[in-house]
C-alpha positions in Angstrom: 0.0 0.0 0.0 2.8 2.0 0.5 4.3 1.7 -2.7 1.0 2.1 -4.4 -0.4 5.3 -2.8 3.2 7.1 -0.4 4.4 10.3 -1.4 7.6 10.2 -3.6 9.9 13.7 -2.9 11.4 13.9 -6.5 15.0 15.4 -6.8 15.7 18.3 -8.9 19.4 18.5 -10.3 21.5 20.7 -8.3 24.4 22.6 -9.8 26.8 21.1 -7.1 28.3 17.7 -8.5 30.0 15.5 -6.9 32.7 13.6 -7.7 31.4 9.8 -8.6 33.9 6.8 -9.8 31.3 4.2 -11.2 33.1 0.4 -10.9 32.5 -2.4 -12.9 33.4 -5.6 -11.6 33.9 -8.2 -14.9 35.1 -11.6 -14.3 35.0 -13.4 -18.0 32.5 -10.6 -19.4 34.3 -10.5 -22.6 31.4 -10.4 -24.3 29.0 -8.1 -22.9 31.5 -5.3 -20.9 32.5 -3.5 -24.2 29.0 -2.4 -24.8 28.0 -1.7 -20.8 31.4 0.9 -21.0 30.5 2.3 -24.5 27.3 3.4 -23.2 28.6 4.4 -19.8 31.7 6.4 -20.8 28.6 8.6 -22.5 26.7 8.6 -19.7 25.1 12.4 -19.0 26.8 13.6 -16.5 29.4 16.3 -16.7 32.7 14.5 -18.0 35.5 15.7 -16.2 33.1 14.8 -12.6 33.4 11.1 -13.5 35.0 8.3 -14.3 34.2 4.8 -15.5 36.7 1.6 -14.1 36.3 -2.1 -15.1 38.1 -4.7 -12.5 38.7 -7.0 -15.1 39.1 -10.5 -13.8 40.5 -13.5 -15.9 39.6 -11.1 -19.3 41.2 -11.1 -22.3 44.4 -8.7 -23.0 42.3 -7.2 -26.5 39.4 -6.6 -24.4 41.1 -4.6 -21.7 42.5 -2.5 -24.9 39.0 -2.0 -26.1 37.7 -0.8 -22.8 40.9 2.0 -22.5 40.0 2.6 -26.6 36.6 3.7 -25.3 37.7 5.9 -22.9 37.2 3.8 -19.6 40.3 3.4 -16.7 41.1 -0.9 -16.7 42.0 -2.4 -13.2 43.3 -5.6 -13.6 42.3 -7.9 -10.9 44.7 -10.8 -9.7 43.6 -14.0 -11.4 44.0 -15.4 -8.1 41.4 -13.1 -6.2 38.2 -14.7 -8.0 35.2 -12.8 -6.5 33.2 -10.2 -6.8 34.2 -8.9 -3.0 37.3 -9.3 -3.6 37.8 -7.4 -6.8 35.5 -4.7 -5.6 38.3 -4.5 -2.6 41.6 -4.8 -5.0 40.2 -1.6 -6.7 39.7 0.0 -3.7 43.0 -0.1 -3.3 43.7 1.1 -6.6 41.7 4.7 -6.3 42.4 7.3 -4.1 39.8 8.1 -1.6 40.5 11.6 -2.1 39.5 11.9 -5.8 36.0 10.8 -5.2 33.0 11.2 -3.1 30.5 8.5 -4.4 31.4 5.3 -5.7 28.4 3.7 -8.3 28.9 -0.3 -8.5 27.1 -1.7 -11.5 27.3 -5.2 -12.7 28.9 -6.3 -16.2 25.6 -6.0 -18.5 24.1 -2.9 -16.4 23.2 0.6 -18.9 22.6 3.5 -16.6 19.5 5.3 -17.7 19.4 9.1 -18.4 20.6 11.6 -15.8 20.6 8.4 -13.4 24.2 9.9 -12.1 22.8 13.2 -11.5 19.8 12.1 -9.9 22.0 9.9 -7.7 24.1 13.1 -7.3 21.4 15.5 -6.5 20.7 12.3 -3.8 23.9 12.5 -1.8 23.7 16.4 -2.0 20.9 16.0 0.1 22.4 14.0 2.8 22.2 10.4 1.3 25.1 8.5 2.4 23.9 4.6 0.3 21.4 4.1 -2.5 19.5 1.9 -4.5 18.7 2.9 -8.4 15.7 1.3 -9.7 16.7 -1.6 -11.7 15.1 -2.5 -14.8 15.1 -5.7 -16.9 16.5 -5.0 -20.3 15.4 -8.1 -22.0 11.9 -9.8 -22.0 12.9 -11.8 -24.7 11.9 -15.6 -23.0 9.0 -16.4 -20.7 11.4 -17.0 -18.1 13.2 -13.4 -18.3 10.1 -12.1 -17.8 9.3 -13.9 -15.2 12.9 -12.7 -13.8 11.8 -9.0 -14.5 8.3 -9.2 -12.9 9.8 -10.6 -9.9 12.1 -7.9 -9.6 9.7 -5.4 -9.7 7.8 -7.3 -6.3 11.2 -7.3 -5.2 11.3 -3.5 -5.8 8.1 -2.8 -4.8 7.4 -4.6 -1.2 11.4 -4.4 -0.1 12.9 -1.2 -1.3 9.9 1.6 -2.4 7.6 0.4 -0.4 10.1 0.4 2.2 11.9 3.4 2.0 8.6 5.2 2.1 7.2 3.9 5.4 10.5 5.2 7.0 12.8 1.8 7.6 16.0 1.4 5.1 15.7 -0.1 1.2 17.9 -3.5 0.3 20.3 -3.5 -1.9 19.8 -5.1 -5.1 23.2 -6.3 -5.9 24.2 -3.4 -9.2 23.1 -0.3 -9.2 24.2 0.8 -6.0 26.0 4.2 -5.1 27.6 5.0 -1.8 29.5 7.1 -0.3 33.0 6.5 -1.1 35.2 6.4 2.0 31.8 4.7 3.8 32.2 1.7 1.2 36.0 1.7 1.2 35.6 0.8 5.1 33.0 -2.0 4.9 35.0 -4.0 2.2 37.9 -3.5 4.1 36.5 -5.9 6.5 37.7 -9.5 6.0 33.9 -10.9 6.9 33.1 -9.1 3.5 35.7 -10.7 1.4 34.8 -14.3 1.3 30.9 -13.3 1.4 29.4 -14.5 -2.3 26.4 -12.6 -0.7 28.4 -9.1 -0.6 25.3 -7.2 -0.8 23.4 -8.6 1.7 26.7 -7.8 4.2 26.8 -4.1 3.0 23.1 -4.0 3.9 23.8 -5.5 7.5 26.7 -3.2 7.9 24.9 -0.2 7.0 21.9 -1.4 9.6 24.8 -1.9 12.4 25.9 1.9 11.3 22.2 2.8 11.7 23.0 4.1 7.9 19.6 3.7 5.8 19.5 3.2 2.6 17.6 5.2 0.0 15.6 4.0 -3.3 15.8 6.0 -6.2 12.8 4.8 -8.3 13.3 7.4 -11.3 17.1 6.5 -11.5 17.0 4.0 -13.9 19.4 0.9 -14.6 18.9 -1.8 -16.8 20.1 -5.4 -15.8 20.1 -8.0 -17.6 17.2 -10.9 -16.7 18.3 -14.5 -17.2 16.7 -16.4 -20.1 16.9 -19.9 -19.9 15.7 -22.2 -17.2 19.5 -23.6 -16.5 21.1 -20.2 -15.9 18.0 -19.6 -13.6 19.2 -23.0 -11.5 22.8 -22.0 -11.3 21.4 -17.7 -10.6 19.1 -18.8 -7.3 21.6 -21.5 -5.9 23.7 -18.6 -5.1 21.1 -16.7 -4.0 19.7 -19.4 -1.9 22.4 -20.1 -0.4 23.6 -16.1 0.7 19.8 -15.9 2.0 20.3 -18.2 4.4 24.3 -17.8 5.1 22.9 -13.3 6.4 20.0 -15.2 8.3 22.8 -17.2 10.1 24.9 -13.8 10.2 22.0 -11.9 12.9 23.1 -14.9 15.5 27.2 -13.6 14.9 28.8 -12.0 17.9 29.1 -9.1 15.7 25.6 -8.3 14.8 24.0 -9.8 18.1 26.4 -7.3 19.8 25.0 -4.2 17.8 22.3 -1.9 18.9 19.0 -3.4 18.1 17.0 -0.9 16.0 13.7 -1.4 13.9 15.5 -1.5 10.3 17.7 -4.9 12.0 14.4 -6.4 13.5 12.8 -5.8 10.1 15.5 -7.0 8.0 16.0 -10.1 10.5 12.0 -10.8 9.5 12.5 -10.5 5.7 15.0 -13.0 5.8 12.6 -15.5 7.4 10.7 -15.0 4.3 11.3 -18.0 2.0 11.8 -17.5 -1.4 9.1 -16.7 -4.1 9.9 -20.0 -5.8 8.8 -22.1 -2.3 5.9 -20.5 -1.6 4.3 -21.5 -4.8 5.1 -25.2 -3.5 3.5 -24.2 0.1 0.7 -22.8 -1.5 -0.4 -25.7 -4.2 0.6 -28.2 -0.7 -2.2 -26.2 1.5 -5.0 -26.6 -1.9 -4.3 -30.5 -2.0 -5.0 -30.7 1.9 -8.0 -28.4 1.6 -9.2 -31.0 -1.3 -8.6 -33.5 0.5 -10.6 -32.0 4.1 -13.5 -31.8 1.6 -13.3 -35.1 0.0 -12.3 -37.3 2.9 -14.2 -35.3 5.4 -11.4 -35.4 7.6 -9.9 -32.4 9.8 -6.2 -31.6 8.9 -6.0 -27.6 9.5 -5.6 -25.5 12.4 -7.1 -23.3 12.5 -9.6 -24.1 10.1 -9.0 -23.7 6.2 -10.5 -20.3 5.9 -7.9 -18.8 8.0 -5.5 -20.5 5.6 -7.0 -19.6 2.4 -7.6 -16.0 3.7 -3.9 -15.8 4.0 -2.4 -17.2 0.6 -5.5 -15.1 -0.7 -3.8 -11.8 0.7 -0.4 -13.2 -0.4 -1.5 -13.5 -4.2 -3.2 -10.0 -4.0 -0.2 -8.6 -2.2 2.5 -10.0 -5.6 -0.2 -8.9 -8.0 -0.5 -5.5 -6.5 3.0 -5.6 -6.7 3.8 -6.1 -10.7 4.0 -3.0 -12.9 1.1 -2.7 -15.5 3.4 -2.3 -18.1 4.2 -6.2 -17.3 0.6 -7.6 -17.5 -0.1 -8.6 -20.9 -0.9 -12.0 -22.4 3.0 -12.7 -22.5 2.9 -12.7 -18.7 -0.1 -15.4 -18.8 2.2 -17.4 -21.4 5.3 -17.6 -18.4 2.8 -19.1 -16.0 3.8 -22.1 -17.6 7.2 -21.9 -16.6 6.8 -22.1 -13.6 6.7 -25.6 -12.8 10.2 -26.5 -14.4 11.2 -23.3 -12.1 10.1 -24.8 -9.2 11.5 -28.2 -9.9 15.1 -26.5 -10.9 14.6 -25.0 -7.0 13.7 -28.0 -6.1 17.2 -29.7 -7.4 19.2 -26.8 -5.9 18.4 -27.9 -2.3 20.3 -30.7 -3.2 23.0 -28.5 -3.8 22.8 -26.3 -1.6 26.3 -25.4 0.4 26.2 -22.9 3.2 29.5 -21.0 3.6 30.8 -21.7 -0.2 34.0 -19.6 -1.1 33.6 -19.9 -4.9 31.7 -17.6 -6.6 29.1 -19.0 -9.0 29.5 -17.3 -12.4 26.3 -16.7 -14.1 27.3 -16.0 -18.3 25.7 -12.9 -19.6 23.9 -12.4 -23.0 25.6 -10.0 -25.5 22.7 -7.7 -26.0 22.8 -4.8 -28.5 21.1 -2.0 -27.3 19.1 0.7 -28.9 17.4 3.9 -27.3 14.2 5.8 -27.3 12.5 7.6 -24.7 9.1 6.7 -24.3 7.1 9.6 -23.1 3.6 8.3 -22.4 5.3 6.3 -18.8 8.5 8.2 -18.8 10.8 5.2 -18.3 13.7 4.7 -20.9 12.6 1.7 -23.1 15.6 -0.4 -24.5 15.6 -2.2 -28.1 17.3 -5.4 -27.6 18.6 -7.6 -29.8 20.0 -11.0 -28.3 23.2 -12.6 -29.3 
């Protein structure tokens, strides 16, 4: 409800600019980083008040030329390092602190929408210290994709707008994150960080222990990449699944039991007890065969009784629906339905998998997409043309 109907304060540029290094960690993006640089090295923001860096990891030597061709600064990760955190950390260590004041992280296949660096700017400006920009699938070109992109858009609504604007601090998404530079620097300086797969999820808990909220930016657009085939979905979650439940362990560390309990940490500690989309579909169509069966077998199974039980999933189903865009209801949405049952079975086969504490990062392969702009002035987003390689 708050998503729906709260009262959005919308930022107006400000002549001030800040300083912003935007970091792009690549490991093996060979074939997607060249066109993520091209389009951020043009980005609309004055030139000389950013710069674009890749931390290339394991990349080839005539794509690291490209990227310096196109006007972009190349950090070259140790082969050895092999994760995300960690390559975020090496280029750290790379930059001095003093040249920047916000640091923008965007994944591999991210394009930063129009005047999303000086919305982000105009942001910090006003006191923000860690944002979240609104991320935005750039393909819908399989059912499952769009399945991936209406999903992040719940995710978007209920756990970051919604949120923000009843007062308690947004999650991070993963890309499309800006911080504060020095504030960053610190948390991934901390050796917990740097063998978290989950790296996010640990900057969200460190800025909670900071008492540092986190803002939501729903006009500052970037477009992410959705996966497009059930396989990479499998591989995708199992990392996802497994950093869930590695930050529900973290709220029972010595660290985080130690910090000053504050709303935003009891709230965050609740929305990780919430199970993944993906399972309550399972839980759901389990509770319909036991109501089925109360009424064939006239046998008493719930408690309470089954209307308490349907009242809920009831309120669950209106609570995702209310949550999708319009602009992602159409007959193609109805189409992906039937995806979902070789979803949940790929889920399904990753609790078999599932290793709590993995050091290995899990390398999901991006799509080369070529990308094409218009603006499209009857929502205002920034619609992408893709075409899929």
């Amino acid at each position: 409800m708050a998503n729906l109907f709260g009262k959005r304060h919308d930022l107006v540029p400000v002549e001030s600019k800040k300083r912003i290094a935007v970091l792009i960690p690549a490991y093996k993006e060979d074939g997607v980083i060249l066109e993520t640089v091209s389009v951020a090295v043009e980005h609309d923001y004055p030139r000389e008040s950013f710069d674009v860096y890749v931390a290339a990891d394991s990349m080839r030597a005539e794509t690291l030329d490209s990227i310096r061709n196109l006007g972009a600064q190349v950090i070259e990760v140790p082969s050895e390092i092999g994760s995300k955190a960690r390559s975020i950390n090496f280029a750290f260590s790379q930059l001095d602190e003093e040249d920047y004041e916000i640091i923008c992280i965007l994944d591999a296949d991210n394009i930063m929408g129009p005047a999303c660096l000086e919305k982000i700017n105009s942001a910090f400006v006003a006191g923000a210290q860690a944002l979240q920009c609104h991320r935005l699938a750039k393909n819908l070109n399989t059912p499952v994709a769009l399945l991936e992109a209406i999903n992040e858009e719940i995710n978007n609504s209920l756990f970051r707008s919604g949120q923000r604007l009843l007062g308690s601090s947004a999650s991070g998404a993963g890309s499309g994150m800006a911080f504060d530079f020095k504030l960053l620097k610190e948390i991934f300086n901390m050796p917990r960080i740097l063998s978290d797969t989950g790296e996010d999820k640990e900057i969200d808990l460190q800025l909670l222990v900071r008492g540092i909220k986190m803002e939501y930016l729903s006009d500052a657009l970037v477009y992410d990449e959705k996966t497009s085939t059930v396989t990479k979905f499998k591989n995708q979650r199992l990392r996802w699944v497994e950093a869930h439940f590695n930050h529900l362990l973290r709220f029972f560390d010595k660290d985080i039991r130690s910090a000053r309990i504050s709303v935003d940490l009891v709230n965050r500690f609740f929305q990780y007890l919430i199970l993944p989309r993906t399972f309550f579909i399972l839980i759901i169509t389990l509770v319909c065969f036991l109501v089925l069966i109360e009424q064939l077998f006239r046998v008493s199974i719930f408690t309470p009784a089954q209307g308490w039980w349907i009242a809920v999933i009831g309120l669950y189903v209106l609570t995702q629906i209310l949550s999708i865009p319009r602009r992602l209801i159409n007959k193609d949405t109805l189409t992906s339905l039937l995806y979902i049952p070789d979803i949940v079975r790929s889920m399904l086969m990753n609790m078999a998998r599932l290793r709590l504490h993995r050091k290995e990062f899990i390398h999901t392969p991006k799509a080369l997409l070529i990308v094409n702009w218009w603006m499209d002035e009857i929502n205002g987003f920034a619609e992408l043309s893709c075409t899929v390689i």
